[in-house]
C-alpha positions in Angstrom: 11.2 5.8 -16.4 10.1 8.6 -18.9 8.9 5.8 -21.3 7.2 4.2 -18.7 5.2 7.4 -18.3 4.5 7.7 -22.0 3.6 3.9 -22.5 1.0 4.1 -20.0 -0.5 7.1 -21.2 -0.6 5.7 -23.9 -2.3 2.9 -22.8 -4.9 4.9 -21.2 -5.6 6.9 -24.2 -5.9 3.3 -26.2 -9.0 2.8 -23.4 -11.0 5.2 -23.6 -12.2 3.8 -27.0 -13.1 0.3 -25.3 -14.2 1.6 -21.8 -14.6 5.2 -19.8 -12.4 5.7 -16.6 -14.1 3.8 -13.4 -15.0 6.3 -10.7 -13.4 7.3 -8.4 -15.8 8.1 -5.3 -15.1 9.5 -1.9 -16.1 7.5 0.9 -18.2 9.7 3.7 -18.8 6.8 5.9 -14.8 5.9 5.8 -13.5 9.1 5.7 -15.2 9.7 9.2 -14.4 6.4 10.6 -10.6 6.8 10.0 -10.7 10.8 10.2 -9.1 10.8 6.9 -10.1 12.0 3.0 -10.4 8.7 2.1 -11.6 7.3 -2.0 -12.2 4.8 -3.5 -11.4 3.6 -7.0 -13.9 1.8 -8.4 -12.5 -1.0 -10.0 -15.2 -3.4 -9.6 -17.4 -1.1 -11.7 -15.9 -1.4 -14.8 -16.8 -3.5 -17.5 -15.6 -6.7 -16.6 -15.5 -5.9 -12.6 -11.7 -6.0 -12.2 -9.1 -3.9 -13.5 -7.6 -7.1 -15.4 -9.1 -5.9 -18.3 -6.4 -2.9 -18.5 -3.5 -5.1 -18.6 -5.7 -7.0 -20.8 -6.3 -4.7 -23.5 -2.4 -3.3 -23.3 -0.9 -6.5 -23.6 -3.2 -7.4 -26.6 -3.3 -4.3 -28.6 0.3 -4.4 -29.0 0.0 -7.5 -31.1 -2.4 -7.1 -33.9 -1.3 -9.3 -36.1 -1.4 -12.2 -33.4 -4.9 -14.3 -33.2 -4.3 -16.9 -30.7 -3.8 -16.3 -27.2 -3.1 -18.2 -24.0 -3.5 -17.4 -20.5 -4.3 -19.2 -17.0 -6.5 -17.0 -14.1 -8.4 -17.4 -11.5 -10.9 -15.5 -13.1 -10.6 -11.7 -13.4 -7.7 -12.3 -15.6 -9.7 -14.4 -17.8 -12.8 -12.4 -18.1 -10.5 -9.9 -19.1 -8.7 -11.5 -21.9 -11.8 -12.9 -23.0 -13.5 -9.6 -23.4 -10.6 -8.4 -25.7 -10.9 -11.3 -27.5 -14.1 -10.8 -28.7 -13.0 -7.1 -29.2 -10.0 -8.1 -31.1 -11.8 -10.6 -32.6 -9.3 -13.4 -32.2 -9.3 -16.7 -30.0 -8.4 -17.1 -26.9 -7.6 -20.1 -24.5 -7.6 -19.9 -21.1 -7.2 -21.9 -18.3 -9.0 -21.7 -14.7 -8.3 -23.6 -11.6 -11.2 -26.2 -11.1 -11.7 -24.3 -7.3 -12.5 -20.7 -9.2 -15.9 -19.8 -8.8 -18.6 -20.5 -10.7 -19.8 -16.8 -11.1 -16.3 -16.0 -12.5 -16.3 -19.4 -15.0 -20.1 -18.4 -16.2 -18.8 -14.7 -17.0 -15.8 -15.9 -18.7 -18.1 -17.4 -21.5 -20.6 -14.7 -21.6 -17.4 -12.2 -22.2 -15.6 -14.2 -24.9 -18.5 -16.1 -26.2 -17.5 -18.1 -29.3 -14.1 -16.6 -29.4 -12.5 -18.5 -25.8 -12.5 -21.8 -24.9 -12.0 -23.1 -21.5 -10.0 -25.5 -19.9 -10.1 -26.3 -15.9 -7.3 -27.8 -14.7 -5.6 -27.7 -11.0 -6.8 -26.9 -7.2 -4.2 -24.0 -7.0 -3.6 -21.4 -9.7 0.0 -22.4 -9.8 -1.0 -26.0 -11.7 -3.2 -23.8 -13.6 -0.3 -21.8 -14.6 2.0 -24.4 -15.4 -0.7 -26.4 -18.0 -1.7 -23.5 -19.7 1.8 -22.5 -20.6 2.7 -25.8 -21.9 -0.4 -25.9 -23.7 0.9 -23.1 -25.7 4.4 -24.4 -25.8 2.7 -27.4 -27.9 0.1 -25.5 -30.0 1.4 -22.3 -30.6 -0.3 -18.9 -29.7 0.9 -15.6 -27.3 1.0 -16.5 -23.6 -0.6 -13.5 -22.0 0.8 -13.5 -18.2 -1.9 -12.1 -15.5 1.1 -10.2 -13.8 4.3 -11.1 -14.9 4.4 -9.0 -18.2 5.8 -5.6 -18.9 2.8 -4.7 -21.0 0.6 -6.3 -18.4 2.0 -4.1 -15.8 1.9 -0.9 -17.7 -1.5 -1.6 -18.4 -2.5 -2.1 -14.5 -1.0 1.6 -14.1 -3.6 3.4 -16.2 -5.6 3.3 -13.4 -3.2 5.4 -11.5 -3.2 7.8 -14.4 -6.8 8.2 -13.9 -6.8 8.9 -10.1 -3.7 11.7 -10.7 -6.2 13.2 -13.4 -9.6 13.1 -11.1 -7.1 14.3 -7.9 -5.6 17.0 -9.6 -2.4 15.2 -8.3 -1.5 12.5 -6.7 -2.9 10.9 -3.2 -1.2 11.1 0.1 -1.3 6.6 -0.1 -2.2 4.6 -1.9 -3.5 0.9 -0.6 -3.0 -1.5 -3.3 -3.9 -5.3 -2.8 -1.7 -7.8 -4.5 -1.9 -11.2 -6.0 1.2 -11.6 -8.3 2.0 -8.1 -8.0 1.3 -6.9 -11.5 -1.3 -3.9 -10.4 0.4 -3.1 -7.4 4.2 -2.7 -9.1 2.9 -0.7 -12.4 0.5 1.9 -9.8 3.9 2.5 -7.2 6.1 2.6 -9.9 3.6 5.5 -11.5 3.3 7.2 -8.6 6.9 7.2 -7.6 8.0 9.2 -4.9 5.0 11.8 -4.8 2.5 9.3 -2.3 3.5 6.2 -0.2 2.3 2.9 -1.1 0.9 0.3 0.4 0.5 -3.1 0.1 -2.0 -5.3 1.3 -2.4 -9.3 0.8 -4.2 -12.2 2.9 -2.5 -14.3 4.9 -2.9 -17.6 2.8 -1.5 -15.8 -0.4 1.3 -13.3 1.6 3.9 -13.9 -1.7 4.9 -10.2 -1.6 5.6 -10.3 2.3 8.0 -13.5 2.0 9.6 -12.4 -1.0 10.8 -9.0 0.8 11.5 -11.1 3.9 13.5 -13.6 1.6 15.0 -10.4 -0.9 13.5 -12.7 -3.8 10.5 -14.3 -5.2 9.7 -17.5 -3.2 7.3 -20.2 -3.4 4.6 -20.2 -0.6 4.3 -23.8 1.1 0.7 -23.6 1.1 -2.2 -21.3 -0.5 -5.8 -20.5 1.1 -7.9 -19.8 -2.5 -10.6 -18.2 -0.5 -9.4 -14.6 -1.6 -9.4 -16.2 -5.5 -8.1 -12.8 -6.7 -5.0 -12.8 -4.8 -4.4 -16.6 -4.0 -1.1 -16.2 -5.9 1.6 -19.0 -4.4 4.8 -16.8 -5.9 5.3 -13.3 -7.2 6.1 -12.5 -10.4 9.9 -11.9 -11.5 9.2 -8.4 -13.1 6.5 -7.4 -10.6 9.3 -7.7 -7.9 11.7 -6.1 -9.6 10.0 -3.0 -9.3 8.6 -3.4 -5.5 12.1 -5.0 -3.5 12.7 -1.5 -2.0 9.4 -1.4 -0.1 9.9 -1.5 3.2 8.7 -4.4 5.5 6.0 -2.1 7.3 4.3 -0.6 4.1 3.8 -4.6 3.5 0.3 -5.6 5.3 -1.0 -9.1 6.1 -4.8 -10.1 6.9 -6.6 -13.0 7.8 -9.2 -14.0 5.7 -12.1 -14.2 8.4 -11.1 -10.3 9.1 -11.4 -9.4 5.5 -14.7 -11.0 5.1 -16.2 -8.6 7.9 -15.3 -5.6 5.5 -17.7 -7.5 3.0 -20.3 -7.5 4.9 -19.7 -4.0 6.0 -19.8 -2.8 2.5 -22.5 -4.9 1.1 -24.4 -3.8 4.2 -23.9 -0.1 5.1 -22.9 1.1 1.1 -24.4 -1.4 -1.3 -20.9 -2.2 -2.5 -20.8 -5.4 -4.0 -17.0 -6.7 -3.3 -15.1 -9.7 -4.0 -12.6 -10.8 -1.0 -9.6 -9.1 -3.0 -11.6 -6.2 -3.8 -12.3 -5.7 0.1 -8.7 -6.0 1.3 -7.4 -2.6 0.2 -10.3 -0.8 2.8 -9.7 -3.5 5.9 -6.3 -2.6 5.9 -7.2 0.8 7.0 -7.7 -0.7 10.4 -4.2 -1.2 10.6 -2.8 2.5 9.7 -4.2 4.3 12.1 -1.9 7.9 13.0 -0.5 7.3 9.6 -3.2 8.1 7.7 -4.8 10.7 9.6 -6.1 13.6 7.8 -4.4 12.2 4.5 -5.5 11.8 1.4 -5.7 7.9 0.7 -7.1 6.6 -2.3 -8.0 2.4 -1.7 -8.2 0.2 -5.2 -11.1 -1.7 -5.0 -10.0 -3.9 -7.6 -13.0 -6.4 -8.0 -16.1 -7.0 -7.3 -17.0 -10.6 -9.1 -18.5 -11.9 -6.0 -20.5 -15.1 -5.9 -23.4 -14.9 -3.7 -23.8 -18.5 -2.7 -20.3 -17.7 -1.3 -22.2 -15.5 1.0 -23.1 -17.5 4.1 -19.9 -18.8 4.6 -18.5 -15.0 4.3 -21.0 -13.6 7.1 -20.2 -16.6 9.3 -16.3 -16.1 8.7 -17.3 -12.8 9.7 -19.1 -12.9 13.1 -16.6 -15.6 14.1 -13.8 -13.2 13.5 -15.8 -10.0 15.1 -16.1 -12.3 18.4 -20.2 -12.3 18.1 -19.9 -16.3 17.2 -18.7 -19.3 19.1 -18.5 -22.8 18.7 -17.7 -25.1 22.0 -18.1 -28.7 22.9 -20.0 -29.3 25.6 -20.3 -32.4 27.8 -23.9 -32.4 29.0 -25.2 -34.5 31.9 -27.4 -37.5 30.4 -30.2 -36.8 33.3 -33.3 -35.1 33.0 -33.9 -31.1 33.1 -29.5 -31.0 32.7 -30.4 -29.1 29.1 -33.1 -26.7 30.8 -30.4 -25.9 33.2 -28.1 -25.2 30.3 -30.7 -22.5 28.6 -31.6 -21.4 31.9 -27.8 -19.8 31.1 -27.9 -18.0 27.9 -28.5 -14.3 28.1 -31.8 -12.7 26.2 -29.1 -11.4 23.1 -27.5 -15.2 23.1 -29.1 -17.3 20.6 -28.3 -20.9 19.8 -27.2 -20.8 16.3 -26.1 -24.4 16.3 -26.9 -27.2 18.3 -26.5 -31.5 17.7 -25.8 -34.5 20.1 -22.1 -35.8 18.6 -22.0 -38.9 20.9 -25.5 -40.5 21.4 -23.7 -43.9 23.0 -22.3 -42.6 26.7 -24.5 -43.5 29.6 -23.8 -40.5 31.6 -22.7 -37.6 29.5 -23.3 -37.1 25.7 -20.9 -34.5 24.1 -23.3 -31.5 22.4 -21.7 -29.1 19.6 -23.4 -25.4 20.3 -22.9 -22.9 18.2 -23.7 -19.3 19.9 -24.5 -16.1 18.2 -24.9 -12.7 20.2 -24.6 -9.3 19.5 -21.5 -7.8 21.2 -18.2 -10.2 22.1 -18.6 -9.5 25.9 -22.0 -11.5 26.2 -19.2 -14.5 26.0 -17.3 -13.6 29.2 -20.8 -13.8 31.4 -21.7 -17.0 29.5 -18.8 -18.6 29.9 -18.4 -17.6 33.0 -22.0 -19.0 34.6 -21.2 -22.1 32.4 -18.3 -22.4 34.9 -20.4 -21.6 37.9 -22.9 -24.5 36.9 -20.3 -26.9 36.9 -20.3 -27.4 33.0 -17.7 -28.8 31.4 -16.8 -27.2 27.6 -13.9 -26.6 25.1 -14.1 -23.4 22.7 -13.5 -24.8 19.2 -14.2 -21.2 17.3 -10.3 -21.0 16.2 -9.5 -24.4 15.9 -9.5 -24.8 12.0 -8.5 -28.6 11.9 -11.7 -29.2 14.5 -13.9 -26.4 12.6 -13.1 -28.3 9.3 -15.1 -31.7 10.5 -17.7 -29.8 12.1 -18.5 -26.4 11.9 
């Protein structure tokens, strides 16, 4: 483990000549929310607005002599490698999933310039994974791993080394979201036994969770790429390695309508732009409650490549998820003054946020699907409740995702 030490410090020192330490800023408006000393590390301010570049940077300087490589992302990962390339000066190919972002596609080029080429290929970074590696089988080149890669992972731990340093020792926790598990294995494994970590992923990408469940790696059945950064369908071999001793209750799940309301909260109350990975590590603070009270906890905000035309579907994700937005069906009476009876309902905060005929063709009743807005979840209980009273007939479609897929 002592070389581990030294290789990252290493590392770190290696840095500072391409990048200065992100900051690491306490959080007043968390801290008294969760009565904690709670920071955050800034990973989305560094130069490529992910820590990906560390790993990056370690992985590549070891190899000077090599000037092709190879590597598949969903976009932090390749922003990354294409800003060493253009450092290094050598070529680099990578493949993205066709579903990655175009924010994170457009800063990929503007990183490596004329020194990466890119290649989309697959829905789920998995495809992407296995092309790009058989690409290089056939042309040659260094495949540079996003997680699964010793020199990967010892890079990802610098940025522990630079919390120890700014601390003056290390942090009570840690909360560390993981995608493949590269970040989240080379900080724990820093840290050791002097803080607890813990590990946060969404619920469509949970490969750490099932592969401590399963006591290996496993492939999930199904991925959700809406949190890009951490849609990861198995964790990596070496990662795992290092993180099968956590325990099941330091592993934490969210849903990725709840992560979107820390987003919003963010963008809103702190001008903190965050990508849905980048937000996880501070949701999951919801869930620690005694735990974490009056500790020390340092959250890795490890990106903040956000696309903003992502950004109505993240605030409606949101308000669904914070109970302030419905969707319902309802079967309205085809006779006149049956909608003024229905408005005649709403409260003076409930406004109609969604509202179109879906069957024009019945002669009595024509099914209507409302969308509702408020400003505090209660306001349903009274709506729904004088809907019953009126004799109205209606089915809450808000979490029914096959439903909310045709027409929400």
């Amino acid at each position: 483990m002592s070389d581990f030490h030294d290789n990252v410090r290493a590392a770190e020192t290696a840095m500072r000549a391409v990048f200065p330490a992100t900051p690491l800023q306490r959080n007043e408006h968390l801290s008294a929310r969760f009565d904690a000393d709670i920071w955050l590390k800034r990973e989305d301010l560094g130069p490529v607005r992910s820590y990906k570049l560390r790993g990056a940077l370690n992985a590549m300087r070891k190899r000077p002599d090599q000037r092709l490589f190879v590597c598949a992302s969903a976009g932090n990962h390749a922003q990354g490698v294409a800003f060493m390339c253009r450092h290094f000066g050598v070529k680099g190919v990578i493949f993205m999933p066709v579903t990655t972002p175009q924010q994170k596609i457009q800063k990929t080029r503007m990183f490596g310039g004329e020194n990466v080429e890119i290649h989309l290929v697959g829905d789920y970074f998995d495809h992407t994974l296995k092309s790009a590696k058989a690409w290089c089988e056939e042309n040659g080149g260094h495949f540079l791993a996003p997680f699964d890669d010793d020199d990967v992972i010892e890079g990802q731990a610098t940025l522990a080394l630079e919390v120890e340093t700014e601390l003056g020792g290390a942090p009570d926790f840690v909360v560390l979201p993981v995608g493949g598990g590269g970040m989240s294995a080379g900080v724990a494994t820093w840290f050791g036994g002097r803080t607890r970590p813990l590990f946060v992923e969404p619920r469509g990408g949970a490969c750490l969770h099932a592969a401590l469940a399963a006591g290996h790696p496993v492939a999930l059945d199904r991925v959700d790429t809406f949190v890009d950064g951490a849609a990861v369908g198995q964790i990596g071999e070496r990662p795992f390695a290092l993180l099968r001793d956590v325990p099941m209750r330091d592993s934490l799940v969210l849903s990725e309508d709840r992560i979107c309301t820390t987003i919003i909260d963010m963008l809103n109350v702190e001008g903190i732009v965050l990508e849905p990975a980048g937000a996880m590590a501070i949701e999951a603070l919801g869930d620690l409650g005694d735990r974490i009270r009056g500790k020390r906890v340092v959250c890795v905000t490890s990106g903040g490549n956000f696309d903003f035309e992502r950004l109505p579907e993240v605030k409606e994700r949101a308000l669904r998820y914070s109970g302030i937005k419905k969707y319902f069906i309802l079967r309205m009476p085809q006779r006149p003054g049956a909608l003024k009876d229905f408005l005649k309902i709403l409260g003076p905060d409930d406004d109609i946020a969604r509202f179109e005929y879906l069957k024009k063709s019945a002669r009595n009743f024509g099914s209507v699907l409302i969308g509702i807005e408020t400003v505090k979840p209660e306001n349903f209980v009274r709506l729904f409740a004088d809907l019953d009273a009126a004799g109205f007939t209606y089915t809450d479609i808000t979490n029914d995702e096959t439903l909310a897929q045709f027409v929400i």
